[in-house]
C-alpha positions as CSV (number, residue, x, y, z in Angstrom):
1,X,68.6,-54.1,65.5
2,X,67.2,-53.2,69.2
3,X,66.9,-49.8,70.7
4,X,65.5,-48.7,73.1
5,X,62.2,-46.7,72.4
6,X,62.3,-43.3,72.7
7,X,59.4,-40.4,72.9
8,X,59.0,-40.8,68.9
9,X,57.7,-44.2,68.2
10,X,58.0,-43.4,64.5
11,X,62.1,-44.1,65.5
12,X,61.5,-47.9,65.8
13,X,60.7,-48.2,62.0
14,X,62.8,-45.9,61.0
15,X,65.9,-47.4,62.0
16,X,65.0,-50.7,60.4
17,X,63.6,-50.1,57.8
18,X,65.3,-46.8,56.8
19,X,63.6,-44.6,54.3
20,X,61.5,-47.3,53.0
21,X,59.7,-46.7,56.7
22,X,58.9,-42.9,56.3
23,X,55.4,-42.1,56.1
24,X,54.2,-45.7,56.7
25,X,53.3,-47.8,59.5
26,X,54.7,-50.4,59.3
27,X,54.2,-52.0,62.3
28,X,50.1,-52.5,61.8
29,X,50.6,-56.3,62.0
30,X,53.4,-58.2,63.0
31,X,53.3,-62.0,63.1
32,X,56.1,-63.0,65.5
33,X,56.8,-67.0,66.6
34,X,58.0,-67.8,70.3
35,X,59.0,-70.8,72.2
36,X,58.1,-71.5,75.9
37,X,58.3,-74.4,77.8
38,X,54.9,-75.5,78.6
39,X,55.5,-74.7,82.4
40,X,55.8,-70.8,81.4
41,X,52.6,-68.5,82.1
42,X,51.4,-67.0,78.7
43,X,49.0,-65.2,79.8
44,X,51.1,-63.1,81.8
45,X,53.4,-62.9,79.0
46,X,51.3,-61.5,76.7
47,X,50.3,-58.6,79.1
48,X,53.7,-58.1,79.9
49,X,54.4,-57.4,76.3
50,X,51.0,-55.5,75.5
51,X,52.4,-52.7,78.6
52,X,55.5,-53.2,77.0
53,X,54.5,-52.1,73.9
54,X,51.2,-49.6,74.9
55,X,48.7,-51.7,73.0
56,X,45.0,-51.1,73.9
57,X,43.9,-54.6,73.4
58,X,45.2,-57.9,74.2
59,X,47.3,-60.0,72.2
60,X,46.5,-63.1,69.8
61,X,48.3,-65.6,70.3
62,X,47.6,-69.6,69.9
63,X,49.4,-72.4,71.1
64,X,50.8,-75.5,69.0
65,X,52.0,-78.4,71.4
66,X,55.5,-79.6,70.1
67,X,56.7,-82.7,71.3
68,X,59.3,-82.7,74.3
69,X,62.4,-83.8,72.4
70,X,65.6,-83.3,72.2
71,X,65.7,-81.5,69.2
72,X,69.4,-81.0,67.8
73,X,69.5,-84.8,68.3
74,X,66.4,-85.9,66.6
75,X,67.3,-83.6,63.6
76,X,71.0,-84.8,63.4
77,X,69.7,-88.4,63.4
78,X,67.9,-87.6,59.7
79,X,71.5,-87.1,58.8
């Protein structure tokens, strides 16, 4: 579900997560997986998403390198 953020942060988990969300903060840790071509500029990512967001500190983030196939193809032909 996206919406955009209002002045009560608190709304974000409470329209997910309903009433489980009240009182909690949910949102301490959040593990999230993305895919960029290897061309894109992380960095900048990640401090376009920690504005974004309002975080005071940088983001985490580590970088696999995945082989530049053509993936729908190479997992039909295990078919």
């Amino acid at each position: 579900i996206f919406r955009e953020p209002g002045n009560n942060k608190e709304d974000w988990a409470t329209i997910i997560c309903g009433d489980a969300a009240v009182g909690k903060n949910v949102w301490r840790r959040c593990d999230v997986t993305a895919h960029f071509p290897a061309s894109f500029d992380l960095l900048n990512i990640a401090e376009s998403i920690r504005v974004a967001f309002e975080l005071d500190v940088a983001l985490r983030f580590e970088v696999d390198n995945v082989p530049d196939l053509d993936w729908v193809r190479h997992v039909q032909s295990s078919w």
